[in-house]
C-alpha positions in Angstrom: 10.2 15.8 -13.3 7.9 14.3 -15.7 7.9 16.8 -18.4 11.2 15.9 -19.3 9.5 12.5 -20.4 7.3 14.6 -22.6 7.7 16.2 -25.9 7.4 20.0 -25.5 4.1 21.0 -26.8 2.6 19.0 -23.2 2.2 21.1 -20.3 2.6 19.8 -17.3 2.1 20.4 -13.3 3.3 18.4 -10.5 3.1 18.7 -6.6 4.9 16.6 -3.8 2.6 17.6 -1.5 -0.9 18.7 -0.9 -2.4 22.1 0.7 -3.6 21.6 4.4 -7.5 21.9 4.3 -7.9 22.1 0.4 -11.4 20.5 -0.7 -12.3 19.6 -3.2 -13.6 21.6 -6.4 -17.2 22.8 -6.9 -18.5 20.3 -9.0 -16.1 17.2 -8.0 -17.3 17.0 -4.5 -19.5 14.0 -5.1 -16.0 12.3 -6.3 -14.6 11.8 -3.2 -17.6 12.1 -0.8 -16.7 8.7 0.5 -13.5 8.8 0.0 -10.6 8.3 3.1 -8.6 11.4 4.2 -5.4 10.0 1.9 -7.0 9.6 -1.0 -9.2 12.7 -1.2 -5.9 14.7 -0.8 -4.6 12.9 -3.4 -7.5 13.5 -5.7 -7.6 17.1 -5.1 -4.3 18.1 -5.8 -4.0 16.0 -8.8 -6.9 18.0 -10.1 -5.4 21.2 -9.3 -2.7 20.0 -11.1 -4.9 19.5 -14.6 -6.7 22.6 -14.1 -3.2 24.7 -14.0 -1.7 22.6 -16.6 -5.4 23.3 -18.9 -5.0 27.2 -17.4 -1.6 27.4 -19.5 -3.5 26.4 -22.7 -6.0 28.9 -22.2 -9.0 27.4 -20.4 -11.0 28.6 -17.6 -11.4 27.1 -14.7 -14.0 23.9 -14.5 -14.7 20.7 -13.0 -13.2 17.9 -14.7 -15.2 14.8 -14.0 -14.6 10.9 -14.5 -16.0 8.8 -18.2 -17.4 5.7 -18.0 -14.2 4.5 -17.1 -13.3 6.6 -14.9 -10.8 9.0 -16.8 -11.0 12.6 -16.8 -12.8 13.9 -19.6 -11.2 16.9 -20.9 -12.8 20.0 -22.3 -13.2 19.6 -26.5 -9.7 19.9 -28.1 -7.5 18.6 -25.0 -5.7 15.4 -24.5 -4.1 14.4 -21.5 -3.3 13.0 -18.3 -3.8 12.8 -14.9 -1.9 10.1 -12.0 -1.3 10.1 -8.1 0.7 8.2 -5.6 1.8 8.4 -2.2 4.1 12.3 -2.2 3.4 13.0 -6.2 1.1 14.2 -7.9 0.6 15.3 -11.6 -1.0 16.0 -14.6 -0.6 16.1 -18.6 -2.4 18.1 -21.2 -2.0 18.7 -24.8 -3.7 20.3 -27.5 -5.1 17.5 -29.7 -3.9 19.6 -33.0 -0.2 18.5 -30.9 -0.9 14.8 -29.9 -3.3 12.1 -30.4 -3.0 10.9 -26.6 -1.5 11.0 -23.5 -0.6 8.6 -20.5 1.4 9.4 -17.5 1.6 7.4 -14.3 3.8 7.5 -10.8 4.1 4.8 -8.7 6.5 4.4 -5.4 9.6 3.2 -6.1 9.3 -0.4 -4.4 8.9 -4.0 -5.1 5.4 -4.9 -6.2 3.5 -6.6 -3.5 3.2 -10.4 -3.6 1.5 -11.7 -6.3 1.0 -8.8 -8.4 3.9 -9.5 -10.5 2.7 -12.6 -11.8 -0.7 -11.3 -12.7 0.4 -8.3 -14.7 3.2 -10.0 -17.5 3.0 -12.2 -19.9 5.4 -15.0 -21.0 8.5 -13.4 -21.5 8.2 -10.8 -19.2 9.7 -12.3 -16.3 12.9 -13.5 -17.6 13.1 -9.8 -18.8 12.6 -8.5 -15.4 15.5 -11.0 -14.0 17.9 -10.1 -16.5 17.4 -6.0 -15.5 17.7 -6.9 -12.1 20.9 -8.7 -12.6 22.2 -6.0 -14.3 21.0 -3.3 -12.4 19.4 -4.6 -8.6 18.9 -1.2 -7.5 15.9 -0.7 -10.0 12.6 -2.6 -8.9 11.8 -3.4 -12.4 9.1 -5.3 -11.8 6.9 -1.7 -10.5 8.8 0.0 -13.4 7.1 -2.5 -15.7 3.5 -2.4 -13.9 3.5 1.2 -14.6 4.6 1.7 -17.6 1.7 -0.7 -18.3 -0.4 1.6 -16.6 0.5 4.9 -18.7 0.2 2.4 -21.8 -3.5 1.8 -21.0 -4.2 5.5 -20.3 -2.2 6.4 -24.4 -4.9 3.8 -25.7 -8.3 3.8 -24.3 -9.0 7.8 -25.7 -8.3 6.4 -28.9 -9.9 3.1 -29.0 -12.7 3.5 -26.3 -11.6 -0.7 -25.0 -10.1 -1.8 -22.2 -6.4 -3.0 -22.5 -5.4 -5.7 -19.7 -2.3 -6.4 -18.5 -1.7 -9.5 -20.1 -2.9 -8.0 -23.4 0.6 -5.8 -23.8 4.1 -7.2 -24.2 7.3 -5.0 -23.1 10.5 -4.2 -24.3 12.8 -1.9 -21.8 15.4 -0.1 -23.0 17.6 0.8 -19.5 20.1 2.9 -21.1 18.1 5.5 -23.2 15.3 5.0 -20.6 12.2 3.9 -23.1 10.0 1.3 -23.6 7.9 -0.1 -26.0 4.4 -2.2 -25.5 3.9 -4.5 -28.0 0.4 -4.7 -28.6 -1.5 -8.5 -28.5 -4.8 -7.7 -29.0 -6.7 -5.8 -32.2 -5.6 -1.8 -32.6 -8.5 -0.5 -34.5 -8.9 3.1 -33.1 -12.0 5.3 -32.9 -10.2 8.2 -34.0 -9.6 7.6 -38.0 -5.3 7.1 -37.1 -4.1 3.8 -38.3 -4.2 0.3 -36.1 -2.3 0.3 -33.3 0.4 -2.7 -33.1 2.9 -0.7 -30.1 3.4 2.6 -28.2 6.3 3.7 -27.1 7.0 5.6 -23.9 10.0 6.6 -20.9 10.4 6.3 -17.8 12.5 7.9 -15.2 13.5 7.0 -11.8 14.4 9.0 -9.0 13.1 10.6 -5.7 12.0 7.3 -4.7 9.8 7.3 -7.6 9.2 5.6 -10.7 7.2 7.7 -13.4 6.3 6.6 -16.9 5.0 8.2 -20.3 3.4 7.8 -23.4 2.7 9.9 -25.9 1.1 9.2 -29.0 2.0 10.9 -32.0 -0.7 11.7 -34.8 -1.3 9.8 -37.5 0.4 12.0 -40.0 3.7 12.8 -37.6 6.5 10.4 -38.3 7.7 9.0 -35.5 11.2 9.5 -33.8 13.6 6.8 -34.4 13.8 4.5 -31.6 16.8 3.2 -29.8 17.4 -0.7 -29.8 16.2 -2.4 -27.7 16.3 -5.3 -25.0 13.0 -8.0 -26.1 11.9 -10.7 -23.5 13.5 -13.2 -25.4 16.5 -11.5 -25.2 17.5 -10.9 -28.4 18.2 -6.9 -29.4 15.0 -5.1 -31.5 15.7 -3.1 -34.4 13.5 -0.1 -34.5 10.6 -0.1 -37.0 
């Protein structure tokens, strides 16, 4: 499912369901030693997940445990991903020779709950949404947009090391070739020697009653595909860069 939103040097695993009775890793028990039943499935499998996925590249089996903010630190010479939601599960790796960085997320396909909406676009951003929905109402674009925010953040914090809000990203959707593009609002400097960051580009896909995104960030010296025009929050059609 997701790999076809990834270019084909990223491997990728995904479940739709976890193992009865599988705990979790030595070395990651203490990650979910006060966690509920749901989400300690969750995090197991998705874990699973990366170390297959790492497996494929050639690395043995290891714990993979949580940076200061909470993403998975991967072993030296891997980028990649890791997300979870309610029946999916998956995970992203790369060699870092292949990509600069990686961000997947899944979320259910459904409306975003009250309120949450408001607090995750920026001006713009809604009269985008409304415009999708009127053209296509059977596409909650308003959970597509939250998580392609999501796998947005996870492209840019490995290669800047700084948070990235909500409100600090402005997006473009593209329904037809199934892309996006985050127009970045706050300083790109990266930690990493590539040049500033002022977007990233990623696709989404919907189906199985699930919206899953991607970003992946080519390095520095990789032109970049050509991207597909697209529809801004103003409305007007984007040329690509």
């Amino acid at each position: 499912m997701i790999e076809s939103l990834l270019p084909p040097s990223v491997v990728t695993v995904e479940a739709f369901a976890d193992l009865p009775g599988e705990t979790p890793y030595p070395g990651e028990e203490d990650l979910v030693a006060r966690a509920v039943e749901s989400r300690r499935c969750e995090f197991v499998t998705a874990r699973r997940c990366a170390r297959e996925a790492l497996g494929h590249l050639g690395y043995a089996p290891a714990p993979i445990r949580p940076g200061p903010k909470r993403e998975p630190l991967w072993p030296a010479g891997v980028v990649g991903s890791i997300t979870h939601c309610s029946g999916y599960r998956a995970a992203a790796v790369a060699r870092d020779t292949a990509l600069a960085s990686l961000g997947i997320d899944a979320e259910p396909h459904g409306a975003l709950p009250d309120g949450v909406g408001e607090a995750v676009t920026v001006a713009g951003e809604p009269e985008l949404l409304r415009r999708l929905s009127d053209a296509d109402p059977s596409t909650h674009w308003g959970r597509l947009l939250f998580s392609a925010k999501e796998s947005v953040y996870k492209a840019w914090y490995p290669v800047t090391g700084r948070w990235l809000g909500f409100e600090d990203a402005e997006l473009s959707i593209d329904p037809v070739s199934r892309s996006f593009t985050a127009r970045l609002l706050v300083d790109g400097t990266r930690t990493d020697g590539g040049p500033p960051l002022t977007a990233l580009h990623g696709r989404f896909l919907v189906a199985d009653s699930l919206i899953v995104t991607a970003v992946a960030l080519l390095l520095p010296d990789v032109p970049r595909p050509r991207q597909p025009e697209q529809i801004s929050p103003a409305g007007t059609v984007q040329q690509p860069r």
